[in-house]
N, C-alpha and C positions, 0 to 999 in steps of 0.2 A: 587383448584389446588395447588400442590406445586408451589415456584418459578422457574421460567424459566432461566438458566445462560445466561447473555447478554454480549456481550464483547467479550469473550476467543475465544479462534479458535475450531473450530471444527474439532475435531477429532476421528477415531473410528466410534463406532455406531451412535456417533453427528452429523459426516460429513452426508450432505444431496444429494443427486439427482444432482451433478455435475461430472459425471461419462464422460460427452461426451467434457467436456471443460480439464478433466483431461487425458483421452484418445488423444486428440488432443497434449498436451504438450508432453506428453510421444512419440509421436509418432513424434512430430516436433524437438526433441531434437536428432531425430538419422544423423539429419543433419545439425542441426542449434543452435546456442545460443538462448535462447528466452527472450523477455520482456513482463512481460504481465503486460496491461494496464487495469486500470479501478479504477473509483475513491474512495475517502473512503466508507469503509461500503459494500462492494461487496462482502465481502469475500475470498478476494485475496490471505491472510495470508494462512485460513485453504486449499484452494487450492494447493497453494504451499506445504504447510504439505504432503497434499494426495500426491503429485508426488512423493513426496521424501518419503514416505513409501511406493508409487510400485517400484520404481526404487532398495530401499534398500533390498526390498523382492523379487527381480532378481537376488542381489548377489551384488549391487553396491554402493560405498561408497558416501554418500552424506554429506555434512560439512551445517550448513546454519549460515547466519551473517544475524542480524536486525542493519542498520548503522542509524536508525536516529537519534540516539544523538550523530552519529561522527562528528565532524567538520573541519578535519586536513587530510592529508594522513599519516601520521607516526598513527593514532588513529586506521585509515583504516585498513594500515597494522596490528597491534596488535589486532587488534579484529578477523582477519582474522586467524592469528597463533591459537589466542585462540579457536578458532570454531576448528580446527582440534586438537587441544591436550585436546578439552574437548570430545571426540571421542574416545574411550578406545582404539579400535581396532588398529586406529591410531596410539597412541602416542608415544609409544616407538620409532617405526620406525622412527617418522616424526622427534621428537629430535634428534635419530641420525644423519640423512639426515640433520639438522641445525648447526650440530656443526660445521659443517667447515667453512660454511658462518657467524655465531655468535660465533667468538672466545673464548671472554672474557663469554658468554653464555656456550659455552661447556665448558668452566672450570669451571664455578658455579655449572653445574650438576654432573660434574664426583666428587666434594666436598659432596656430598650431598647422604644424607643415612635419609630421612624426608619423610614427609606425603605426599599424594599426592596434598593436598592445598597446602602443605610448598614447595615444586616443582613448583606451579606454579607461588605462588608470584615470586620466584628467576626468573623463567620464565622470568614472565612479566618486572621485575627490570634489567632483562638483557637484553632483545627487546629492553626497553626505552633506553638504558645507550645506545646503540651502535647503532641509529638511527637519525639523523637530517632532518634538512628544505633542507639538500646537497644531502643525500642521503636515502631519502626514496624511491627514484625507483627503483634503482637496487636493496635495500634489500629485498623491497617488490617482484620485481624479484626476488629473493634469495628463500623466504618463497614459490610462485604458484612453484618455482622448485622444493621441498622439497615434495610439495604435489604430484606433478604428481608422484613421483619417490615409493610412498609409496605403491602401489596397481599392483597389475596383469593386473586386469583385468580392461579396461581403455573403456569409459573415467570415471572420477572420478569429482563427479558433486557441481558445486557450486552455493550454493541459496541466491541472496543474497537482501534481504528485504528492503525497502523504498529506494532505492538509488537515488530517485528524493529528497529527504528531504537533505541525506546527501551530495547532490552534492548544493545544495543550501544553507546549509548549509556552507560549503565552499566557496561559491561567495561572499557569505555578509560579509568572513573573508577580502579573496583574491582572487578576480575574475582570475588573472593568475595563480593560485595555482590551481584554479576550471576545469580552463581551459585544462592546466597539468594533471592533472591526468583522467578526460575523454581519453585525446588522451594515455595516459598512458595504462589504462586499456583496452582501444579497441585492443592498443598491443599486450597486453597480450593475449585475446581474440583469437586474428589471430592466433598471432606464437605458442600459445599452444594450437591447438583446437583437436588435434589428443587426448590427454590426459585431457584434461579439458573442463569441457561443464559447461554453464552458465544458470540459473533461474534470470533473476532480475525482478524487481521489485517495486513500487511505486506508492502515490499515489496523489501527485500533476501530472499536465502537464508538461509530460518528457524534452515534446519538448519546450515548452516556458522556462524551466530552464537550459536544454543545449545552449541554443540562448543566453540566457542571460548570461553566463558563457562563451560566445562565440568562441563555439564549436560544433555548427550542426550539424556536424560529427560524432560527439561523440556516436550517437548509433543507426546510419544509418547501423549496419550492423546484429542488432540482428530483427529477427523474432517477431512481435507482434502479440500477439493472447489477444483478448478482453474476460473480464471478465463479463457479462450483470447480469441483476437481474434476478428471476427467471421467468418463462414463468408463467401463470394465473391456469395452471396444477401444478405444482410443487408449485406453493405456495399453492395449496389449500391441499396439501397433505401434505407437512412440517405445515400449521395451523393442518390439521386433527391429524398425528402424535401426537404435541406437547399435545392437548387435548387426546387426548389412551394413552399414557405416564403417564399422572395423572391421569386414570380412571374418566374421566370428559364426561359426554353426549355431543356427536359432531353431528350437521347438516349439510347439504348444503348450506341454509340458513345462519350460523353464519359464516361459512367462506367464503360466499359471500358477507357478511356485514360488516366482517374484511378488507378484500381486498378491498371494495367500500370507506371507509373510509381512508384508508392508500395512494388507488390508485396506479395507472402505474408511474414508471415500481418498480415492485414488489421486494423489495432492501430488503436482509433478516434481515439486521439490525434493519432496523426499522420496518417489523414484530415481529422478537423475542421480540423488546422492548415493544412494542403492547400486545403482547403476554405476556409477564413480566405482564404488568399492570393487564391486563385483568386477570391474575393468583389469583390476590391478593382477588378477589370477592370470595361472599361465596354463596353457591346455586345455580343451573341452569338461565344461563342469556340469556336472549332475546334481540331482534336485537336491542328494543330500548336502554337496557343498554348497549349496543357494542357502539352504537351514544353517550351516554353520557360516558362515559372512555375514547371515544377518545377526547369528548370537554374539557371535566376538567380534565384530565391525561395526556395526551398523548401530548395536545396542551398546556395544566396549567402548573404549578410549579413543577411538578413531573416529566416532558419530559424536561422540558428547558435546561436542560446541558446536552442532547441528540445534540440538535439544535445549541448549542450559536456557535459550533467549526466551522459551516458554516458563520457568522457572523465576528467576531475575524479572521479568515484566511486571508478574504480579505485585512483587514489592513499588515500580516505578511508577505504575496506572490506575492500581487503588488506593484508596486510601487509611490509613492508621489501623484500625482493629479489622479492618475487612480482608488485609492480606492473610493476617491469620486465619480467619476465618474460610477463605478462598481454598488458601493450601490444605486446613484442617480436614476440608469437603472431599478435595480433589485425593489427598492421601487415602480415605476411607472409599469412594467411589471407585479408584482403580483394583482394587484388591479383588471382589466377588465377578462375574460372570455375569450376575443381572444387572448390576449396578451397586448404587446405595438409593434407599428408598429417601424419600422427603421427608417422614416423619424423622429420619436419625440423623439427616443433614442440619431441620430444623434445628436440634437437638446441639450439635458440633455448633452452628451459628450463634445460639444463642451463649453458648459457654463461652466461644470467642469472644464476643463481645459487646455482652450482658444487655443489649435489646432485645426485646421480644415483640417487635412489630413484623406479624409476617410477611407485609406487603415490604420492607426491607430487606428481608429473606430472599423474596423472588426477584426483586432489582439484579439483587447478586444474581440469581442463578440466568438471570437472562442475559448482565455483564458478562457470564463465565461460558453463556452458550454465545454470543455473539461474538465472543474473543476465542472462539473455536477449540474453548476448551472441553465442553461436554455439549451433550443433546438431552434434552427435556424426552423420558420416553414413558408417556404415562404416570405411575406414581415414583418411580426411577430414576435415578438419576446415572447417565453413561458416562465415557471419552467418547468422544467425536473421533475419535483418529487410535486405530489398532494400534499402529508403529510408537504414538504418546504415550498410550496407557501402558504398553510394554516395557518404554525408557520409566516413565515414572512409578513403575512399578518395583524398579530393580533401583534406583538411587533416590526415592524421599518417601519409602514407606519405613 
């Protein structure tokens, strides 16, 4: 087989068999802002993409921002300007519409007879110049009016990618800052919903980062629609595909053996990466080389920086004695078959870190099930994901 691309978003012919999760956005967005949830690796990105090329192929302008490496709201704002002047249709307009609110900005352009990169640095050099920690709200009000004002035909849509990251991002600067601009942006949300409709998005636990930024509010008013792995049909067709794509002999049999090994729930990421490995074979392979690919590949040295970013998180997303406590859980739950029960997790919880408030206990375990690390089953506690419990069964017990 050729290689399989792992990573990028799917796009085009790429995108696969989420026709009914992208049919639902589209259709929830004719009255609602939406947030969709779901953790990394779902394919939340290329989803998003899909919207935003039916939406564009209706006639309607869509802008999109990826904020996880914002930190600040003045960053917010300018990446937000930039996403609309990197939009040709856009731009002209949208400058216009800014000169009045960006003074010292309209007189750098009306100077200016340069490229269209040399446009933007002055751009960007004049956003900075006439923005502070005073007034980045109403500018950045300044800039969503600028948008609405640019198009007929309304609403005019805005996608705006990890904003769980960038909002925690922001806590760990200035939780009041974090705070601020949640209720900021809900604002906005409200009073311009007539002309501006919202895609967000993220993929830590929305809601544990708003609480913590403490702002609960913060985005109790958009629509969630969940993003799940694929059903046991769709994966076996996205394996099948991948294998007629490289002119490679495909069974029933090898893509039951793929799926048996990776397991529920069928997360496309770590098929394609499955699928990656399994590429690099030479010859028609049987089910027993599907078992070993996935022991010495998938699980070996070759998948590890697939996995470590589940590992490493928990140190960056919780906080102080709760990482211990998190890892403590999750080492003791991968080990048995049924799980770990709650009485013995209580038990690791509290040793970690000498609280005994149970309603503390369960925060965590619903932090750890909604960061798609286990499933609450009964008095049990699981992994959420065969292919995790596997890797962390073999490097942090």
């Amino acid at each position: 087989m050729k290689m399989l691309q792992v990573g990028g978003i799917a796009t085009g012919k790429d995108f696969f068999d989420r026709e009914k999760e992208v049919e639902e956005i589209v259709e929830s967005l004719g009255k609602d802002n939406v947030l969709l949830v779901a953790p990394r690796r779902y394919g939340k990105t290329s989803v998003m993409k899909e919207v935003e090329r039916k939406l564009i192929d209706r006639g309607y302008l869509c802008l999109h921002l990826d904020v996880m490496g914002v930190y600040n709201p003045k960053k917010f704002v300018v990446a937000l300007a930039n996403a609309a002047f990197d939009v040709p249709e856009m731009r002209e307009s949208f400058l216009e519409k800014l000169k009045t609110a960006f003074v010292h900005f309209g007189e750098r352009l009306q100077e200016l007879e340069i490229s269209v990169s040399g446009v933007k640095a002055k751009f960007n050099e004049g956003l900075r110049e006439e923005m502070s920690d005073e007034n980045w709200d109403y500018k950045g009000r300044d800039v969503f009016n600028a948008l609405s004002d640019i198009s007929d035909k309304k609403p005019i849509f805005v996608v705006i990618d990890e904003l769980s990251e960038c909002i925690n991002n922001m806590k760990n600067s200035d939780e009041e800052t974090a705070r601020k601009f949640l209720q900021w942006l809900r604002s906005i949300r409200q009073t311009m919903f007539e002309d501006l409709r919202f895609i967000v998005g993220g993929s830590m636990c929305f809601d544990r980062v708003v609480e913590n930024a403490g702002s609960p509010s913060g985005i109790n008013d958009l629509k969630r629609i969940y993003i799940g792995g694929f059903s046991e049909g769709e994966a076996l067709k996205f394996i099948k595909k991948a294998f007629e794509d490289n002119k490679e002999k495909y069974s029933e049999e090898i893509g039951q053996k793929i799926l048996k090994c990776v397991g529920e729930p069928y997360i496309p990421y770590f098929i394609a990466v499955f699928l990656s490995m399994i590429s690099r074979e030479v010859g028609e392979l049987s089910e027993r080389d599907i078992e070993e690919i996935y022991s010495s590949k998938l699980l070996g040295a070759y998948g590890r920086g697939h996995f470590d970013y589940y590992w490493q998180r928990l140190k960056i997303y919780y906080n102080g004695v709760l990482v211990k406590a998190a890892r403590d859980i999750l080492r003791e739950s991968c080990l048995p078959e049924e799980g770990l029960s709650k009485v013995l997790a209580f038990d690791l919880f509290q040793r970690a870190t000498q609280i005994e408030d149970e309603d503390k206990f369960m925060d965590l375990l619903h932090d750890l099930e909604n960061d798609f690390y286990i499933k609450l089953d009964g008095k049990n506690i699981r992994f959420q994901s065969k292919v995790l419990r596997d890797w962390w069964r073999l490097y942090h017990v």
